[in-house]
Phi, psi and omega in degrees: 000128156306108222269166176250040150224171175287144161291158190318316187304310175303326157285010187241315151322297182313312237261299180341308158284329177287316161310307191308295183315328187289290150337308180302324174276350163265330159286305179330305191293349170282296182295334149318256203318331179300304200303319204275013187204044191308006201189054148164103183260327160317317198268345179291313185280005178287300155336291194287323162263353157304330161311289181295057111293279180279030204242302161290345194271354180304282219295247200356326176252350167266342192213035137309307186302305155304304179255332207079007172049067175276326171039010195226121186301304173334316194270311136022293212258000176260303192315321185295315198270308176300037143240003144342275176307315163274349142099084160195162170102212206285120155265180188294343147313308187289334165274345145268351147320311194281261160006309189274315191279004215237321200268333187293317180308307161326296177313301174298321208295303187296003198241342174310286178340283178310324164305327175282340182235015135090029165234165213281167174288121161223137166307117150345114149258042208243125179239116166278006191275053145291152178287004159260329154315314137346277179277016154279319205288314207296311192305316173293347214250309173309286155358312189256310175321307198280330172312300173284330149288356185261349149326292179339266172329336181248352175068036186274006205292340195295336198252343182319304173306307161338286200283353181268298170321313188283345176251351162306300188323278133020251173313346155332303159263346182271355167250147176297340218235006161086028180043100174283296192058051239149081188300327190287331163280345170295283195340292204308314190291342145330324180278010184208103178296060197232162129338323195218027158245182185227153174270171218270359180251342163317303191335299204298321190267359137302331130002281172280334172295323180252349166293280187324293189306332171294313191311308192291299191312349187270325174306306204263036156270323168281353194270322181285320215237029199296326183236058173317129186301157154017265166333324179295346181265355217240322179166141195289012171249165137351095144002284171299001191269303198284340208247016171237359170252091196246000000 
């Protein structure tokens, strides 16, 4: 018999690892575009979010099946507060499991990333917290929330890699702030004095910035979604996905 989740220790790997890598592919893929497009800062970010595109919808379909591939604190505390009601997704331990391994993850990527292209680990001095940036982060973040539940929820999750990537891809560009969305990947980009980092007084109000945007997005997810199934709190795959990796 099959339990119908993986145990905690394996889902706290996966998100762990699944994090680390995700970072790794967004620092790696920056300083690569910088040496190879060093005078066409478009195209380094063209470089840069192509790689993460297809670089997450990969972590996604391997280790979905596992974690449910949240690789996001934000999506993580949305799953948790919607499954509330039905007593079903994350409980409150287990989200802090998730959380901690997610942000420990965030961190490694960034600094695996520097190792692999031979530069030394540094704090970001790249600052970002304009208030228009700011308001890229609530948008992007509201977005990506509503993207994955309302899958969740239409019973579209199957489609969750695809479609979470094309809109990572996506908001790269259409936000001033290149859509961090994602407190565990802010972290982690602190750690790399790059292309594709942030400096440590930036961080907090993205943060916070990406808190707000789960909020607004759980909002318009009760205005759309009033009466979501279950599934929508439990995890950004299938069910029946997550329930054969035990």
């Amino acid at each position: 018999m099959t339990s119908p989740h993986p145990p905690l220790w394996r889902r706290a790997i996966a998100e762990l690892l699944g994090t680390c890598l995700l970072v790794s592919i967004v620092v790696g893929s920056g300083i690569a575009a910088q040496q190879l497009s060093p005078r066409d800062v478009g195209l380094q970010l063209l470089e840069n979010s192509t790689a993460t595109v297809l670089g997450l919808a990969v972590l996604i379909l391997v280790l979905g099946p596992v974690s449910g591939a949240h690789f996001n604190p934000v999506v993580s505390a949305a799953g948790w507060f919607l499954g509330r009601r039905h007593r079903s997704g994350l409980g409150l331990a287990e989200l802090g499991v998730y959380v901690t391994a997610q942000a420990a993850g965030g961190i490694a990527g960034s600094v695996l990333a520097n190792a692999m292209f031979g530069i030394g680990t540094a704090i970001s001095g790249k600052d970002r917290a304009s208030g228009g940036h700011l308001l890229a982060e609530v948008v992007a973040t509201a977005g990506l929330i509503v993207l994955i539940f309302a899958l969740a929820a239409t019973n579209r999750d199957a489609l969750a890699a695809p479609a979470v990537a094309a809109y990572i891809g996506a908001a790269y560009w259409f936000t001033s702030s290149t859509s961090f969305a994602n407190p565990a990947v802010t972290a982690g980009r602190i750690f790399s004095d790059t292309f594709a980092g942030i400096a440590p007084s930036s961080a907090p109000p993205f943060i916070l910035a990406q808190v707000a945007g789960a909020a607004v997005g759980l909002g318009i997810l009760a205005l759309l979604f009033p009466t979501a199934p279950p599934g929508a709190g439990d995890t950004v795959l299938p069910r029946s996905l997550e329930t054969t990796a035990s």
